[in-house]
N, C-alpha and C positions, 0 to 999 in steps of 0.2 A: 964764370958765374960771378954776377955783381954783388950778390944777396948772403946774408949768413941765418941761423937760427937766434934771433936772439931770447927768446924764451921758453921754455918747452915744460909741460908738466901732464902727465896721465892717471889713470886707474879707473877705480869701479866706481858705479853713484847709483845712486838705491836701493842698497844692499838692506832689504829687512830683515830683522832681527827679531826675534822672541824668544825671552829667556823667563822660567817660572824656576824660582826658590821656593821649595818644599822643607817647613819646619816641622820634623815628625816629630816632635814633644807637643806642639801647642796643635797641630792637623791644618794652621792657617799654611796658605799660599800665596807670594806674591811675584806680581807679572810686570815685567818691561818690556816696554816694543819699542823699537828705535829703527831709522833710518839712516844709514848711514853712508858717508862719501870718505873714500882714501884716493888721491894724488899724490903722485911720486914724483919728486926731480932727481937729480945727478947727473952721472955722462950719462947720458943715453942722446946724444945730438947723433950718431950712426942710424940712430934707428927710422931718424925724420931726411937725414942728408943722404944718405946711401943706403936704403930701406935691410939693413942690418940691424935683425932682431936677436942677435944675441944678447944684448943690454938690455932685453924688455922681460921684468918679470909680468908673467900673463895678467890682466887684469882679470882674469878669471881664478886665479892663485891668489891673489889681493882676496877677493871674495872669500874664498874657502878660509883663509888666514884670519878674517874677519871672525868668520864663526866658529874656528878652533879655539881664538883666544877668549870668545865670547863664553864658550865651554868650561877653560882653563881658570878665568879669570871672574870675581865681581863684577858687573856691569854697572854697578850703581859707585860711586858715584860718574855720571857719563863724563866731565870731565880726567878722573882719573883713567877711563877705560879708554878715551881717544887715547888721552897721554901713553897709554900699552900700546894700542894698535901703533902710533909714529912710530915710539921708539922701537917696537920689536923691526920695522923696514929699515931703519937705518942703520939696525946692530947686526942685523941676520945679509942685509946683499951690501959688499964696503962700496959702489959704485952709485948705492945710494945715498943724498947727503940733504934732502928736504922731505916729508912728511909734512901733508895735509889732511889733517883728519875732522872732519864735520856729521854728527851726531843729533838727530833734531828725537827726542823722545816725548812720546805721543804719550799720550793723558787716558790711563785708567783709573778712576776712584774704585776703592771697595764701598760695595751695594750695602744700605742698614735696611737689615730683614726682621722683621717684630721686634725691633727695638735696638738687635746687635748687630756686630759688625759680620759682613758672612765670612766664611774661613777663605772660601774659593770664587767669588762670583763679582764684576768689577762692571763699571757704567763710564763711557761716554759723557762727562758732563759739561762738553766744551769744545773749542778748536784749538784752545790752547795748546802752544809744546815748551816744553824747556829746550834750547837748543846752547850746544858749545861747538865753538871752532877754536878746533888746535893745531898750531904750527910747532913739529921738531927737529929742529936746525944740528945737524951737527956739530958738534963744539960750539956751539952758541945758546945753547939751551930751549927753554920751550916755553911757547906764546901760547895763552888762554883766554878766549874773550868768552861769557856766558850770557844768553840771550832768555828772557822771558817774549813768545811771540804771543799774536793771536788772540791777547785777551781783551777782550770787547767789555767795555764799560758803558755805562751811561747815567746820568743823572738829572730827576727833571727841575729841579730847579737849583740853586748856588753856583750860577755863573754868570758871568758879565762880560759886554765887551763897549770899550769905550773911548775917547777923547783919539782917535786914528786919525790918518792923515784923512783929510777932506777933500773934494778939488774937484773940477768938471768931470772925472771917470766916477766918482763913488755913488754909488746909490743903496751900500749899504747903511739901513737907520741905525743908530744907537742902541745898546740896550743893556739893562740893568739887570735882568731876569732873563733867562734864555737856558733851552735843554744843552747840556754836554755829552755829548759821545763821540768815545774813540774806540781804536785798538792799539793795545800798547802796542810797541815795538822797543823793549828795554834792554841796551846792553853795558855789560862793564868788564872793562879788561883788568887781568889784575898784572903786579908785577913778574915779571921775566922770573920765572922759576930755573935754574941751574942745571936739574935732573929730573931722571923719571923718581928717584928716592925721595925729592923737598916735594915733587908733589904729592907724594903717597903719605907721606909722612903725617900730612890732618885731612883727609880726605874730608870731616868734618866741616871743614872750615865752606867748601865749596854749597852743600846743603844749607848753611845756617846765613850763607851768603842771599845764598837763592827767595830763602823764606821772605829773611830780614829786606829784601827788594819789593819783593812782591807784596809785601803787607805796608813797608813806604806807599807803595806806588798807589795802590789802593785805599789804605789812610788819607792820605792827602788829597787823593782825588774827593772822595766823599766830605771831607771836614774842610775843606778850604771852600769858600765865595771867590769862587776863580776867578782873578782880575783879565786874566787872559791863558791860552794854554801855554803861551810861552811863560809866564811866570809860575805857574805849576807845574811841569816840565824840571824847570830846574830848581824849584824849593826840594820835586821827587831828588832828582841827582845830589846835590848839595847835601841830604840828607842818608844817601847810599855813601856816597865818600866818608859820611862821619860814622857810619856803621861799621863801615867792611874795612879796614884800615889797611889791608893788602892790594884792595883797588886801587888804578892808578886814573884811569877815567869813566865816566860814567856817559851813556849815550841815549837818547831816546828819538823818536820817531812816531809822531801820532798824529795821523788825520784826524780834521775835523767835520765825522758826521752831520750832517745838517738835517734839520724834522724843520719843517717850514709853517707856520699858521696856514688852512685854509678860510679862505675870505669866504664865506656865509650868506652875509646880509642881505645878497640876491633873493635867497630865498626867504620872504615873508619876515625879512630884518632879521633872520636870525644873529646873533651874535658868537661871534669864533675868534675874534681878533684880542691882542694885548693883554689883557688882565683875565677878560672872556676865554680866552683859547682854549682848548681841552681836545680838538685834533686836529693832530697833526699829519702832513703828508712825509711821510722819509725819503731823502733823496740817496740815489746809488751818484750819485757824482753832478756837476762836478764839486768836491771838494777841499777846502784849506790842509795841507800839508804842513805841521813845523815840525823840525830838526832843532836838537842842539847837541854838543856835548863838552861834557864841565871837566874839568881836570885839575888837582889838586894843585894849589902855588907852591904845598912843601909838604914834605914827607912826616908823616907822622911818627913817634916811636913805637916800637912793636915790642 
């Protein structure tokens, strides 16, 4: 045989979750629903090279494991609760030595019923998720990156797009005035944590991370005359770095929605164009895609 393994990683992926916290002093309830994915590496090259599955914990045991710890443990915050799920695989089988664990937690709001909040009753107000992917390395410590997905923005007017290159391909016009929309795609890794104990230790920190993003990322979308999304884009990031000082970089990802003027005038001169417009057609594609990701030049003090 000419060929080797050189990569190998398994487990379960779609593991849904639903855990409800019952406060019997106040009678409120509150509900997380998560999707989740666990990946295992170590020796297990038997198992792909010479189909010897004694090195394979079942991926149906990953499952069950999932929801016993979900039992045992807080699930909030989802970053700290990947960081359990890794580490319990790599402490409990020694043959296991990587842990990947991926958490996407799906969007209940509590419902206002005549005025208050209900104890038990929650609404859909979005496609939003909070997602984190955690890598636990043995003796290497553990990777956290946390994702705000899905959140659909728009705005109809403070944006601009202008002075681009030119040249026989362009036939997009200039413009000073024009709709914004996107969906976010926001992520920020923070520094290499040591243990499952540094991350437990402010669990905190990961919520106040989350909010402090997501009210950037929103702030600035609405108050800024967006010279472009890439200069909004990273005013957002540049701005999460000076927040979350554990951050190590910041990522975004946000198409660019397009609502296009319809041309009118055919009919009877109507006017719909430039200053006129008022409706617009939405396109599903195709469209502008920008990426960036910002990364601190120096460490701040903590």
């Amino acid at each position: 045989m000419s060929s080797k393994l050189a990569a190998a990683r398994y487990g379960k992926d779609n593991v849904r979750v639903y855990k409800v916290h019952r406060d019997e002093k106040t009678g409120f309830q509150t509900v997380v629903e998560m999707t989740v994915c666990c990946l295992l590496e170590g020796d297990i090259d038997v198992s792909y090279t010479k189909a010897d599955n004694s090195v394979v914990v079942a991926t149906d045991s990953i499952k069950n494991t999932i929801f016993i710890l979900a039992k045992q443990h807080p699930v909030t915050t989802p970053e700290v609760f990947a960081s359990i799920i890794g580490n319990h695989f790599i402490q409990k089988y020694s043959h296991i030595h990587v842990a990947h664990v991926n958490i996407i937690t799906h969007r209940w709001t509590r419902m206002t019923i005549d005025g208050k909040p209900h104890p038990h009753s929650f609404l859909r107000d979005g496609a939003e998720t909070r997602n984190v992917q955690v890598d636990v390395t043995e003796g290497k410590g553990i990777e956290i990156a946390s994702t705000i997905q899905g959140l659909h923005v728009l705005k109809s007017t403070g944006s601009q797009f202008w002075g681009f290159v030119r040249d026989e391909y362009t036939t997009l016009p200039e413009v000073w005035d024009r709709i914004l929309s996107t969906e976010v795609d926001a992520t920020w890794k923070w520094k290499k944590f040591s243990s499952l104990a540094e991350v437990q230790a402010d669990s905190a920190r990961f919520d106040n991370a989350w909010s402090a993003a997501r009210e950037i990322t929103l702030s600035t979308f609405a108050k800024e005359n967006s010279p472009s999304v890439q200069a909004t884009m990273y005013k957002m990031a540049d701005q999460i770095l000076a927040a979350v000082p554990q951050v190590e970089t910041v990522e975004y990802s946000l198409p660019n929605k397009h609502y296009f003027e319809v041309d009118l005038k055919w009919h009877k001169g109507l006017k719909n164009t430039g200053k006129d417009a008022e409706v617009f057609a939405p396109q599903s594609g195709p469209n502008g895609l920008i990426k960036c990701t910002v990364a601190r030049t120096s460490r701040p003090k903590l």
